[in-house]
N, C-alpha and C positions, 0 to 999 in steps of 0.2 A: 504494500500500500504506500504510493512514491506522498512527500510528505511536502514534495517542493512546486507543488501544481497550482497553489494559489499565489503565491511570492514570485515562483520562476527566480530567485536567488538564491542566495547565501544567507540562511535566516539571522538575522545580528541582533540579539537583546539579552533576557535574565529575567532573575528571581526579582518578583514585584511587591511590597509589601505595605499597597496605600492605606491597609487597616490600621495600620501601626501607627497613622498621621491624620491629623487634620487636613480635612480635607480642599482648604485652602491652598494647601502645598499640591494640587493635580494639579491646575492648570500648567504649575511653572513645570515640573515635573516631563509633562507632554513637551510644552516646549522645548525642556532640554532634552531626551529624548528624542524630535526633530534635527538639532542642532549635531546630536552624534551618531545620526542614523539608524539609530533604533528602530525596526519592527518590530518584536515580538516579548511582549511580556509572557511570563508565568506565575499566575496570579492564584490564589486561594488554594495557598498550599499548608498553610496551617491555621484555618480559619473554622475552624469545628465548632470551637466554644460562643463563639458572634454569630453563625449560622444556626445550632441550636440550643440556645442558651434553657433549655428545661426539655424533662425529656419528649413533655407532648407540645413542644412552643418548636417553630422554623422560623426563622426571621430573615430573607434573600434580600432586605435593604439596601444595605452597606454595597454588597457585591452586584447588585443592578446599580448601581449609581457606578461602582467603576468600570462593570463591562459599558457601559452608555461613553462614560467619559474618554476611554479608550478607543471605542466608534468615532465619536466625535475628532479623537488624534487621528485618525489612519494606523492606529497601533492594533496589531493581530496579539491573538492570544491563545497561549498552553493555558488551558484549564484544570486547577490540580482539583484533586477530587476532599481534602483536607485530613483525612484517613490517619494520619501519622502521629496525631496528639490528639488523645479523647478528650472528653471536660472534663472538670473536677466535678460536679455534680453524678457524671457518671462512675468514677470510681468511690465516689461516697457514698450511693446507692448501691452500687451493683462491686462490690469488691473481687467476686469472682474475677473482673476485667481485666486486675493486677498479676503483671508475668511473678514467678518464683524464678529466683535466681541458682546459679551453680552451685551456690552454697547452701540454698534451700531456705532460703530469706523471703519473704514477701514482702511486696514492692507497698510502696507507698503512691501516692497523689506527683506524679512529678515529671521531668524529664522529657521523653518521648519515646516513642515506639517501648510503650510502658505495658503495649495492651498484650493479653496472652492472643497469640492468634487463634489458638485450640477453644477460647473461650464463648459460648452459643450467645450473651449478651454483647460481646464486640462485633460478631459478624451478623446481629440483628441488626444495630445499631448502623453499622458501616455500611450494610448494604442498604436501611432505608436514606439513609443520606444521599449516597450517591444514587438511586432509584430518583431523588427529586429531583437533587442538581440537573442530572442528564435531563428531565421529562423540562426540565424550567429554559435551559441554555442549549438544546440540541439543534436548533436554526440559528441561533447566534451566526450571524452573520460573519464576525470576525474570528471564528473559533477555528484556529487549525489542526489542533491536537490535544486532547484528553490526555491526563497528568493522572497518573494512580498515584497514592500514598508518596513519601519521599524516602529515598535510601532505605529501603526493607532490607533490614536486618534482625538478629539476636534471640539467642532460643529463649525459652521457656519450661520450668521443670514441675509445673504445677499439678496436680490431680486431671482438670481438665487435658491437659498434656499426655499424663503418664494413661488413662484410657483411650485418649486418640494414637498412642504409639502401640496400646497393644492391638489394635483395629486395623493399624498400617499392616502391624508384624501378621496378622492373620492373613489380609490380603498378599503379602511377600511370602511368606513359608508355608500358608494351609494349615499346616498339622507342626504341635507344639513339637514331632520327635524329630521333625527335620531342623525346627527350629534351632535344636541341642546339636544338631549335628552339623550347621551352617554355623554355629555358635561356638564350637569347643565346647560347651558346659560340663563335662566332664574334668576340665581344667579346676583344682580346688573346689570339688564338690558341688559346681553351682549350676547342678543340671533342673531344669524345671521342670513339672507337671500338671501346673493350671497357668492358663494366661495370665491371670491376677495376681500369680508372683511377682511377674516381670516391672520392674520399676525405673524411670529414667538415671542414666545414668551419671548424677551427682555427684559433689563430693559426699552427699551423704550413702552414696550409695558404693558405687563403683569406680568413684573419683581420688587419684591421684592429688594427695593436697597441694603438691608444690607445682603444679601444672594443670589449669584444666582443660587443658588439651589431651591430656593423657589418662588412661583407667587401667584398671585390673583386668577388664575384659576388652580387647583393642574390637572384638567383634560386635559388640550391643554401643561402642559408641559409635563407631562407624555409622552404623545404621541409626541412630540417631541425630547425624548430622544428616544422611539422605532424610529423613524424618521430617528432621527443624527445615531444613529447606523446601520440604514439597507441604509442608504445614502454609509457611510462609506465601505459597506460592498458589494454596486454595485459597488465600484471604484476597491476594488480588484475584485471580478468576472469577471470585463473588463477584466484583467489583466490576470486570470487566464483563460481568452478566448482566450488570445492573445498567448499564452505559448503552451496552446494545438492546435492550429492550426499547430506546429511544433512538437511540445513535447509531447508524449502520454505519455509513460511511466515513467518518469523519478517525483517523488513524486512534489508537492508546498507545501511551508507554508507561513507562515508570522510568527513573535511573537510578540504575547502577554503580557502583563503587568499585571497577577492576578487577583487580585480582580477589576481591574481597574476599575472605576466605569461608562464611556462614551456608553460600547457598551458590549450586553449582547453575550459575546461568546458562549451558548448554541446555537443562532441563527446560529452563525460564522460556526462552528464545521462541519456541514456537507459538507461542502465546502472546507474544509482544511483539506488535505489529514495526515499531522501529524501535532498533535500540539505542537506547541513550546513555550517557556518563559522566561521573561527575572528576572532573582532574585535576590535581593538587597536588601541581611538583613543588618538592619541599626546592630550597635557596642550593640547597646540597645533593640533591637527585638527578642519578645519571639522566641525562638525556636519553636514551637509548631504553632504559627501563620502563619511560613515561611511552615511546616508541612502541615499545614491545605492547604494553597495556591500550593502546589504539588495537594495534593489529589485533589483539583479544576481543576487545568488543567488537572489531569489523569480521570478524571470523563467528559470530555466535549465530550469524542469518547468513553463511553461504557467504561472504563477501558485499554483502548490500553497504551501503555507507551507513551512519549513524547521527547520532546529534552530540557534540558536547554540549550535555548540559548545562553543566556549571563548570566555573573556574572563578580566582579572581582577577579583578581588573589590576589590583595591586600586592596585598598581603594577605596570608590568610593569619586571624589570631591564634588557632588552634597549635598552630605549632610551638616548638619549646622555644623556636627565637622569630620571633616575624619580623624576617627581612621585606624590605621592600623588593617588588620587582623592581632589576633596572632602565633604566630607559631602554624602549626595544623590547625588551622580555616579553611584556605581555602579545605584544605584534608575534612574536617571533615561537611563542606556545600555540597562540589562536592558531597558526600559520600550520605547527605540527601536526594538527588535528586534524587540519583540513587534510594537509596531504597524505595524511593515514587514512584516508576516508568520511570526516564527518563531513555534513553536508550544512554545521549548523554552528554559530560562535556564539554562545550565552553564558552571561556571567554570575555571579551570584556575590555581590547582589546591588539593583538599581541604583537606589538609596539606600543610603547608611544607617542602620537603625542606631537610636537615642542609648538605649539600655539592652540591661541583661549580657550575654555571653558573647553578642557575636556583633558588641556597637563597636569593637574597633576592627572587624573587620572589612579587606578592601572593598570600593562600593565603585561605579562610575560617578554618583555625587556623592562628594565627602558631606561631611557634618559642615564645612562653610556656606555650603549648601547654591555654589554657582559654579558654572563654566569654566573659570579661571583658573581650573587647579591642571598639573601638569597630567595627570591621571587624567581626566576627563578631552584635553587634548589628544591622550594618544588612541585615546577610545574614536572621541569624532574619526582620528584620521583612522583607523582602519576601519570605522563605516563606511567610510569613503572610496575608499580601496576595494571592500568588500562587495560594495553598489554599481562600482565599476564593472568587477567583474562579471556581474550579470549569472546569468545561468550556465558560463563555458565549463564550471568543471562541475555544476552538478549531476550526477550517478553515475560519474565517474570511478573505476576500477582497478583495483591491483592487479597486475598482471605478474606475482611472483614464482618462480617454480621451486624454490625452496618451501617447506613448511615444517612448522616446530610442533609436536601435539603437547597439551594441556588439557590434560584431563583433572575435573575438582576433585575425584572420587579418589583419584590414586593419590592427591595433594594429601586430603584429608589422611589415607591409609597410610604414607609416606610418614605422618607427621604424631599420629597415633601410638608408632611403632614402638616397641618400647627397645630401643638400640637401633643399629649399631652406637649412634652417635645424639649427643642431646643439641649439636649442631643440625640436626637436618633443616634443612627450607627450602621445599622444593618449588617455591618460585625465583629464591635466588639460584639457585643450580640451571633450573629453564631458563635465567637467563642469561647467565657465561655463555651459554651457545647463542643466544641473539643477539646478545651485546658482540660476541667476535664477529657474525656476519651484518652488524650494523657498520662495525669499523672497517670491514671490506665494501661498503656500500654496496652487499648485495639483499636485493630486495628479497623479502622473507615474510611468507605468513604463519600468523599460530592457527592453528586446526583444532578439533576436536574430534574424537576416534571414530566417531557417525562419518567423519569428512572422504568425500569422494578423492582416494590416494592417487588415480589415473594422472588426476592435473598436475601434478608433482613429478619432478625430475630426483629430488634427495625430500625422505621424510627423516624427521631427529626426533626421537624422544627418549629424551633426559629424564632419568631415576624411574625408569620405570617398573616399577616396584610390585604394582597390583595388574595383573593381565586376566583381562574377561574374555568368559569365553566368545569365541570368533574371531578376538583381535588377532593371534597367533596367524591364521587359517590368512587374515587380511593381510598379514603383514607379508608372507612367503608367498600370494597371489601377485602383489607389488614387487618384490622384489625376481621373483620370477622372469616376471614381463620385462623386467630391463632398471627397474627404480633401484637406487641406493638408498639402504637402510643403516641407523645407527643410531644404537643404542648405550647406555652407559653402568657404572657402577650401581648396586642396588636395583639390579630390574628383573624379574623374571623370579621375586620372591615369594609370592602369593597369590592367590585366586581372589574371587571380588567379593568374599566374604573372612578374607586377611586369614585364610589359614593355610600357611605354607607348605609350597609342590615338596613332593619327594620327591628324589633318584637325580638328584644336581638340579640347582637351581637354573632353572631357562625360564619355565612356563609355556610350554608350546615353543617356545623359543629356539629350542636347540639345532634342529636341522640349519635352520636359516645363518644361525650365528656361525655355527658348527666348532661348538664347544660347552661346557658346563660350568659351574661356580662351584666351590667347593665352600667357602666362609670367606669372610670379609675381615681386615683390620681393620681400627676405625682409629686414627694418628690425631695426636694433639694438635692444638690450634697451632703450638711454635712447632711441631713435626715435619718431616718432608720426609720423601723419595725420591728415587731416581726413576724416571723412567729413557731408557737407550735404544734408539731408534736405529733398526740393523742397518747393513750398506746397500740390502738390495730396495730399500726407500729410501733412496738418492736427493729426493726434495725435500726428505724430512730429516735425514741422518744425524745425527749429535745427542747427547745427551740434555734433558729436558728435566727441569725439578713437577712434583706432582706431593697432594697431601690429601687430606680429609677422609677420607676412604678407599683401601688397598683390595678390590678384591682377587681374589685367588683363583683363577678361572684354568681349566685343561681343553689343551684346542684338540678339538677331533679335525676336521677338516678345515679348518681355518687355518691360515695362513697368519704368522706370527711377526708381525711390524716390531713390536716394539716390546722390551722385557723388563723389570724392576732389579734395581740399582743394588739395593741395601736389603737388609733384614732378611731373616732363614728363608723369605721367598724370592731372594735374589735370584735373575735369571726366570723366574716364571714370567707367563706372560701378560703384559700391561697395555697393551693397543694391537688386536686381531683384526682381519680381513678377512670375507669367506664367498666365495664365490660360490651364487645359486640361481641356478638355472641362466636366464642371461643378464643378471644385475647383481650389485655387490651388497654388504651385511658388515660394515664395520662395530666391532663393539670396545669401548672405552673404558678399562677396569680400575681407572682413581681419576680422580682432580687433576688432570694436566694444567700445567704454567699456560698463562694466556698466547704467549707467543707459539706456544707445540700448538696450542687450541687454533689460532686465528689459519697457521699452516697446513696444517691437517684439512679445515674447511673449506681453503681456497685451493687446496690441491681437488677434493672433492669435486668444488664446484666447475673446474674447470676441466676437470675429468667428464661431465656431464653437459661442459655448453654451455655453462652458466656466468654471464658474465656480468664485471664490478660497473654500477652507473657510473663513476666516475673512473678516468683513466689511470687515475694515482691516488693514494692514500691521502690525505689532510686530518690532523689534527683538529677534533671540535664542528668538524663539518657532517653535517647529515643529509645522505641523497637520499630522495624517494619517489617513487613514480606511479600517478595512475594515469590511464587510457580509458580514452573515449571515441569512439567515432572514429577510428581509424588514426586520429591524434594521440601523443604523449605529452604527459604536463609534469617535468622533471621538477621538485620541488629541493632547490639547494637551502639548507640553512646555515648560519655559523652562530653556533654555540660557544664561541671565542668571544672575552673579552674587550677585543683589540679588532680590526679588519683585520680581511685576509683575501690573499688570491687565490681563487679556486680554477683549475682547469676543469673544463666545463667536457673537455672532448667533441664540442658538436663545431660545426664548423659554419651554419646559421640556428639559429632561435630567436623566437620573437618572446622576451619579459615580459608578461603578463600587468606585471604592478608599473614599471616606468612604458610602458609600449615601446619600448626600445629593442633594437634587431643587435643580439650580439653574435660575437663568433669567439671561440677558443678561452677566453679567461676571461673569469669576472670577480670582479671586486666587491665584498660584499662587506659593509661597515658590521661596527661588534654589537652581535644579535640580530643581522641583519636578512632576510629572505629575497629570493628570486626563485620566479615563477617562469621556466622554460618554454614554450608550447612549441613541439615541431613533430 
């Protein structure tokens, strides 16, 4: 459902909060607003308690006076559904509403996303709300897209909970003795024999006090984070029930938080007509991380574009230092996004709220409350910019043949595990591999294991730890046909209910890799190894340091790159190859140094066709490229302090943002973007 049919641009606005203000302050608001190019607010996004201030009282005052007022601008509107912060009058009536926490606490009156999702008065409640909104605002003229609740996140361990998870567990297992047997329960006695045993797994329960991430049973939590996520994920469907009972046509979303790690949006996606996201790179956040988390939400719909929904224009407060953006910065993030795919620049938020938590956070009007600040300058100029460019790169396309997979399921399994290491993170380990083929400038998608492998020339998946069934079966069909596979340390440990393969760790694995794992060291933070790369790999040859996890693997038919330095498994092998059918099966048995990593890849990639957008490496520069219509729209950035010359490789291009025709090198000031079309 394309979202850019009424604008035909680049949507440019934010978080709108004229409830918070006298309403004196619209008119100037709209004007400014005009002045920076603003289309699109998102408005009544936590406006529950002014919309029904008792339980049998609605009051749509407030919120027709500013859809009117925004008519009256030419300003379009995301309509949030207000879902995210109940009243107090409802949690002081109705206490059931209040989530229980990890520790088995119950909540009080406060915060947000306070409400148990499992609980029968929050989702009567949520869905006669939004049942009006929709029935009241559904021809709203200026309505582009319906806004669910904000950032769904956080479980709940409540009674309501702990019956709705044994109702899942019924519908997933059937019968309690498979349950025992997808479960271990035989592991310290905790075998079950009525559902009504089963209880969530808290610290009062099954929980790990020093972590709660981590239990006794790595099996019932697992499946309680699929739980808490698809709990979360009935609360908006209601939601999204209640929309279309009035609203056919008109798109939903919700946004999202990246890598978030509560609720696996591969599940979410098909549900949610465009996806959106909210991006907050910290003053000290690689580039290439923020990169990577694009490519994640533009991969959860097949490669469709998305919307940034939020970002700030300048600071965000939350952080432990709020830096400002420097000048350039926020141009030069808005700019990231686009060319990862969004289709949409929105900020959070319009105007600066007075009090509470998030008054000194960035705004487009500060609290001086005019034009004149340098923030609201660089805001106008990239409306400007953005207005320019019209609808040239909207539903626009990656054209990458790399792809990274990320799966939530094995995140969660990866991180549950109790060992090897209290280091695991398997969103920083996914992204050592993005980040090296970010600094090769070669274009790269993240996947998800649903993902059609065909369009891929090289698939990677990093720690892959938990293997479901079929993935195996997908993976040796790919690689067969001709694709490069590679995989790394920790993968081929467990089936999708975390209970570990016998006969050597692969999982389905082993043909393909053609080898087994025998055990893992797991190396302190200051540890290393060697890993020594033989002479018959002539572009990788030398000795390379590697740490964090050593595993111990025996090549059957795999072909032995590379072997370990030190320690009683000196000489075993540390970087395999295996030749199958007519494609290759690299597997990666520790932490290689980023220079072995970046080498390895671009041998890979060039073994396969795959070539770097730009002709030479740069320091702080990021290429990325999407195609349209037969056009490419090469998107240079520099993420440098200072200008820098970047060789461009083309030898015409017409920049988008200056309409200037360049050829061969361009100079791009510090934080500066250029937009290629050829």
């Amino acid at each position: 459902m394309p979202i850019n049919d009424k604008l035909n641009k680049i949507w440019y606005g934010g978080d709108y909060n004229p409830e918070q203000w006298d309403q004196t302050y619209w008119d100037e608001d709209v004007r400014l607003f005009k002045l920076a190019g603003i289309d699109v607010v998102t408005v009544n996004v936590f406006s529950w308690a002014s919309l029904q201030p008792s339980e049998d009282e609605y009051d749509f005052t407030m919120l027709d006076d500013i859809l009117k007022k925004m008519q009256e601008g030419n300003v379009s509107v995301c309509l949030g559904t207000s879902t995210a912060a109940h009243p107090a009058w409802m949690a002081n009536r109705y206490p059931d509403i209040l989530r229980v926490d990890w520790e088995g606490r119950k909540r009080k009156f406060g915060g947000r996303h306070n409400s148990c999702p499992n609980s029968p008065t929050y989702r009567k409640y949520a869905y006669a709300l939004v049942d009006k909104l929709a029935e009241r605002y559904h021809d709203y003229p200026g309505l582009l897209i319906w806004h669910v609740n904000n950032e769904l996140g956080g479980y709940c361990y409540c009674d309501h909970c702990a019956k709705a998870f044994r109702v899942w567990l019924k519908q997933r297992y059937g019968t309690i003795e498979k349950l025992n047997k997808a479960w271990y329960t035989a592991f310290w006695g905790h075998t079950f024999y009525d559902w009504n045993e089963i209880v969530p797994p808290n610290l009062l329960s099954e929980g790990v006090h020093w972590n709660w991430q981590r239990s006794n049973q790595n099996s019932i939590s697992l499946d309680y984070f699929r739980f808490g996520s698809d709990s979360l994920l009935a609360c908006y469907k209601l939601e999204v029930e209640a929309i279309r009972k009035h609203s056919k046509d008109i798109p939903i979303t919700t946004n999202f938080m990246g890598t978030y790690k509560e609720m696996n949006y591969y599940d979410w996606a098909p549900y949610v007509d465009v996806i959106s996201w909210d991006s907050y790179p910290a003053p000290d956040h690689l580039p290439s991380m923020n990169a990577m988390t694009h490519a994640l939400m533009r991969s959860l719909k097949d490669g469709q574009p998305f919307m940034l929904m939020e970002q700030t224009p300048s600071v965000a407060n939350w952080q432990p230092y709020c830096k400002l953006k420097r000048p350039g910065e926020m141009k030069k993030w808005s700019y990231q996004a686009v060319a990862h795919g969004a289709d949409t620049v929105m900020f959070f938020q319009l105007r600066k709220s007075l009090g509470s938590c998030e008054k000194m956070h960035g705004a487009l009007i500060e609290h001086v409350g005019h034009e004149h600040t340098r923030v609201f300058r660089e805001c106008a100029e990239l409306g400007d910019e953005l207005g320019r460019l019209g609808d040239r790169l909207i539903d626009a396309r990656s054209d990458a043949k790399v792809g990274i997979l990320y799966d939530w399921e094995n995140r969660w399994a990866v991180e549950l595990s109790s060992g090897p290491s209290n280091d695991l993170d398997y969103v920083k380990e996914v992204h050592k591999y993005y980040d090296a083929l970010y600094e090769l400038h070669i274009p790269t998608d993240m996947v998800g294991l649903e993902a059609d492998f065909k369009r891929y020339n090289v698939i990677i998946a990093p720690l892959m730890y938990m293997i479901k069934p079929g993935f195996a079966t997908k993976v040796e069909q790919f690689v067969q046909a001709g694709g490069t596979f590679l995989t790394t340390y920790f993968s081929g440990i467990v089936g999708e209910t975390d209970i570990a393969f016998t006969g050597g760790y692969s999982g389905g694995l082993r043909s393909v890799l053609g080898l087994w794992s025998e055990e893992m060291d797991a190396l302190y933070p200051e540890e290393t190894n060697e890993i020594i790369i033989s002479s018959s790999f002539q572009e990788l040859e030398g000795s390379y340091s590697c740490s964090f996890l050593c595993d111990l693997i025996h090549a059957e038919s795999a072909e032995v790159l590379g072997t370990y330095g030190f320690e009683f498994y000196a000489g075993m092998p540390a970087l395999t190859m295996n030749r199958y059918g007519q494609g290759l099966a690299y597997y990666v048995a520790t932490r290689p140094e980023k220079k072995l990593l970046r080498k390895l890849l671009q041998h890979i990639c060039r073994e396969k066709g795959i070539e770097s957008l730009l002709p030479q490496h740069h320091h702080g520069i990021e290429a990325v490229r999407r195609v349209k219509d037969g056009l490419s729209f090469l998107f240079i950035l520099n993420h440098n302090n200072t200008s820098t010359i970047v060789n461009t490789g083309l030898s015409s291009a017409f920049e988008l943002i200056s309409k200037e025709v360049i050829s061969g090198d361009i100079e791009l000031s510090a934080h500066g973007v250029a937009i290629l079309q050829y």
